[in-house]
N, C-alpha and C positions, 0 to 999 in steps of 0.2 A: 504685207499683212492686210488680211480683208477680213472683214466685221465677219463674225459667225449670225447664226439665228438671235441667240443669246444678245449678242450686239443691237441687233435689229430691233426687239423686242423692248431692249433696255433705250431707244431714242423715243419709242412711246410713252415708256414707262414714265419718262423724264417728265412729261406735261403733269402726273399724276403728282410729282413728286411737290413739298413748301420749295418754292421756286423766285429764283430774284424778278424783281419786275422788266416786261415783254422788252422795255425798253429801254436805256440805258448805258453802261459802258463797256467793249469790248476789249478787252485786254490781251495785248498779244505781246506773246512773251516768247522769245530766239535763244539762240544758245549762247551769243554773244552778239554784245551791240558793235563791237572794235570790227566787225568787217565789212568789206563794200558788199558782198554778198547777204548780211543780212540785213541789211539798211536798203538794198534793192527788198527785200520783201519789205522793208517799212513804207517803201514808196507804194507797191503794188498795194498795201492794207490801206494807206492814205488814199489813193485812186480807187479806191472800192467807197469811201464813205463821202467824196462828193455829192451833193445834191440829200444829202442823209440826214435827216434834223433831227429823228427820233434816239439815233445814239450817237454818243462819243467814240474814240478807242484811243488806247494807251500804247505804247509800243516800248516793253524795257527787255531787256538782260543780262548778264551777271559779264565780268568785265574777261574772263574768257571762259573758252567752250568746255575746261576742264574745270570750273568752279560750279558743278553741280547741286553743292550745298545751298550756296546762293539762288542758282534756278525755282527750287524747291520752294526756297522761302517768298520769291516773288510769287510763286503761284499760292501758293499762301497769303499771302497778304491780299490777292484779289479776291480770295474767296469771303476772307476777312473782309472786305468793303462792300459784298454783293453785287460783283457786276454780274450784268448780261450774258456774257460769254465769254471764253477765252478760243484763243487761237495759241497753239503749244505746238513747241519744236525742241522735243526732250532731248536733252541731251546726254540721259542715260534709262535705259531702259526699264529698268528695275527700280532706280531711284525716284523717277519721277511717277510712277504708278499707285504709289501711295494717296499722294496729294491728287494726283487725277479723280480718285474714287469719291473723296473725299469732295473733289466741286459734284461730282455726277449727284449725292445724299444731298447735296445742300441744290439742286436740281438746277444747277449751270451747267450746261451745252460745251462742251468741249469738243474742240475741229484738232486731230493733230496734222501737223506738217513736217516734211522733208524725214524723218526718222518715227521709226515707230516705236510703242511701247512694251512691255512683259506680256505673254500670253494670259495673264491674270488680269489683265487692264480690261482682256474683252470684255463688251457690255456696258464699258463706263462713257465713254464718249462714241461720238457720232458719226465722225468719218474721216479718213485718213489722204492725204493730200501729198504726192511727192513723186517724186524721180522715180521710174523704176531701174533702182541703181544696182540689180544684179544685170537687168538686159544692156547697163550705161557700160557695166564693167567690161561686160563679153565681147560690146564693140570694140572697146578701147582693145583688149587684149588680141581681136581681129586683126584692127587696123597694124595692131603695132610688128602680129608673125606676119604681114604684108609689107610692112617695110624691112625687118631685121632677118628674117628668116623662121629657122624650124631649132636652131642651134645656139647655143651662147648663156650670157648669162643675163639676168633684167633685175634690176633694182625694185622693190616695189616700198616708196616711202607712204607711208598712211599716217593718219592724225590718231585720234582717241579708240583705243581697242574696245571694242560690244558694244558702239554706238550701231545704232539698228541700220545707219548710210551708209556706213562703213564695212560692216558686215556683209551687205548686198553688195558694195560695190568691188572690195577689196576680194573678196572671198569669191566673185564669181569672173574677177578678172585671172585671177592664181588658178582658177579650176578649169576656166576655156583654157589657159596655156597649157597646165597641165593634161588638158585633154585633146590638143588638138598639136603640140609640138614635144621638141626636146628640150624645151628651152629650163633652163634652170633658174629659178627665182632665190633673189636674197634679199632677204626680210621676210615680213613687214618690219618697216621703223616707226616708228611712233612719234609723230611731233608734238603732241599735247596739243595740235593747231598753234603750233608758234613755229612764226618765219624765220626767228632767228637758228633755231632749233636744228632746224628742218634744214637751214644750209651748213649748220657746221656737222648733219648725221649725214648728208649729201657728201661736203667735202671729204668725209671720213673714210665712206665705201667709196669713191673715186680713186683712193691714195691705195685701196687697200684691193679691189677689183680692175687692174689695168684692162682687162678682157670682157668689161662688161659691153653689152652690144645695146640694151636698152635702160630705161627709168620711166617710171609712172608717181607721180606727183598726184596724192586724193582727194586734196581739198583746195581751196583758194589760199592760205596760207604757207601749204604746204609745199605746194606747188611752186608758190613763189620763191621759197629759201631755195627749192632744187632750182631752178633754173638759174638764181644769182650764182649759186655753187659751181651749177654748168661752166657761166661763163667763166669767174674766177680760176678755175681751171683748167681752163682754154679746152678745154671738150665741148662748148656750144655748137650742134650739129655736125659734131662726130660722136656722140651717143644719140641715137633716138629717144625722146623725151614726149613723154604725153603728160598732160596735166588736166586738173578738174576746174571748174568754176572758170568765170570770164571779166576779171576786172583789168584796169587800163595796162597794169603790169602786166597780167599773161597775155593780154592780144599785143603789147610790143614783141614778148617772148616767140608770138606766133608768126609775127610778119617778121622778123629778126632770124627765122628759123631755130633760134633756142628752143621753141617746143614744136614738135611736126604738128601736133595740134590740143587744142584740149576741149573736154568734153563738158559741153556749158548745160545747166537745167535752168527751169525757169521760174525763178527765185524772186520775181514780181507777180507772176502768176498764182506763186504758192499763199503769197501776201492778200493778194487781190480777191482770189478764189476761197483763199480761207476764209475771211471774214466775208463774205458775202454767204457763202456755205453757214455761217453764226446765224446771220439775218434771215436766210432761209426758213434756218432750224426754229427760231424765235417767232417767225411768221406761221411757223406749222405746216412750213412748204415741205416734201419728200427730197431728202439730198442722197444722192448715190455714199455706197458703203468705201468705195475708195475711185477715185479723180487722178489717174497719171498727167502730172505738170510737164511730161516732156524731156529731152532733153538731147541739143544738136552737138555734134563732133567739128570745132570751128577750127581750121585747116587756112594755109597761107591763100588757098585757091577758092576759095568761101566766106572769108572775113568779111567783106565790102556785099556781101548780098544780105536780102532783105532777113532772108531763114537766120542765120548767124545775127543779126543788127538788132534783131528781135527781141532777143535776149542776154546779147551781151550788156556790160554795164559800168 
């Protein structure tokens, strides 16, 4: 998603607007705090305000990625205390656009990260920060007709449906397949982002697809229950497995051969660059309308280099 005119127009308009003061607290608000994934953007947002006197920042989330109500209400509540900016990683697209509009009137600077908002959000915030997770999906879906063929069948487990990462990611790895083999896709499954989930929906299609030839795991949680599921079932690298996100579980997964590889973004970067993108904005510096954070495919043959080391976490 890239800012339109409209967008552009509405990050000047913002100086116009009764506005909290230049300086202040940044509040950066994730889809949930319960994962190593978004506690690496806490680090990166903490490593952005080193040496920074002039503001604070806040780092919350709702306790997981499917309590959207909750997301809502934290962003509420910052608008409610007047901070400086916020840094936002909605965790639904429509839901959270409400509340966006509503810091943009009260003339706080919003940065979104990793997922983006409803097309109705254009114009409310400033710049959009993340994976471009339809190009994440295509490799993934590359890499994986490169190892299993053009034939068979491929699991695809995904976390929360109409999340805007999910959308790019899932939906443009199901579309290279579909357009570039025979391969038959089953799913999506939907974890809610929970591990446990995600290995009893894993162990389920295992028991019930003897001829699957692949699995792709979407998120860092997700990823995690398929591959406990793998092993459990004595299928670890006799199904090819790809996964997303990079914490201490899936790079065992990767050097273990349970996942051929998985597809890490840079979720310190997203942290770091967001709120610096705030302070930017607050300074009256020009910030690009959308910032790709990246994102590398970490493989048994790649783990120990510096590309991979960069961002795993």
């Amino acid at each position: 998603m890239k800012l339109t005119l409209k967008a552009a127009l509405a990050a000047s308009t913002l100086a116009l607007l009764p506005a909290a003061s230049m300086a202040g607290e940044i509040a950066v608000i994730v889809k949930t705090t319960n994962s190593n994934f978004w506690q690496n953007v806490n680090k990166g947002a903490s490593a952005a305000m080193e040496g920074v006197s002039e503001h604070s920042f806040s780092f919350n989330g709702p306790a997981s990625e499917s309590a959207i109500a909750d997301q809502v209400n934290l962003v509420e509540n910052a608008i409610n205390r007047g901070v400086a900016g916020i840094v936002l990683a909605p965790s639904d697209p429509d839901a959270l656009t409400p509340v966006v509009k509503r810091a943009f009137e009260n003339g706080i600077p919003v940065v979104v990260i990793d997922s983006g908002l409803s097309e109705d959000a254009a114009g409310t915030f400033q710049t959009f920060l993340s994976t471009d997770n339809c190009a994440a999906g295509k490799m993934i879906a590359n890499s994986m007709i490169e190892k299993v063929g053009t034939d068979g069948k491929i699991a695809v487990m995904s976390y929360v449906a109409g999340v805007g990462s999910e959308v790019g990611r899932v939906g443009c790895f199901v579309e290279e397949l579909n357009a570039k083999s025979s391969l038959e896709v089953v799913g999506p499954f939907y974890s809610q982002s929970q591990m446990a989930t995600a290995l009893n929906q894993t162990t389920d299609i295992l028991a019930a697809n003897s001829d699957l030839v692949g699995i792709f795991g979407a998120n860092e949680p997700t990823a995690i229950g398929m591959g406990r599921a793998l092993e459990q079932a004595g299928k670890a690298g006799q199904v090819t497995a790809f996964g997303f996100d990079g914490n201490g579980d899936l790079q065992d997964f990767v050097r273990n051969g349970t996942l051929e590889g998985t597809a890490v973004q840079g979720s310190f970067q997203m942290g770091e660059m967001g709120v610096k993108a705030v302070m930017d904005i607050l300074a009256g510096n020009k910030v690009a309308d959308y910032i790709d954070t990246g994102v590398v495919l970490v493989t048994k043959g790649n783990i120990d280099a510096p590309e991979a080391q960069n961002v795993l976490y």
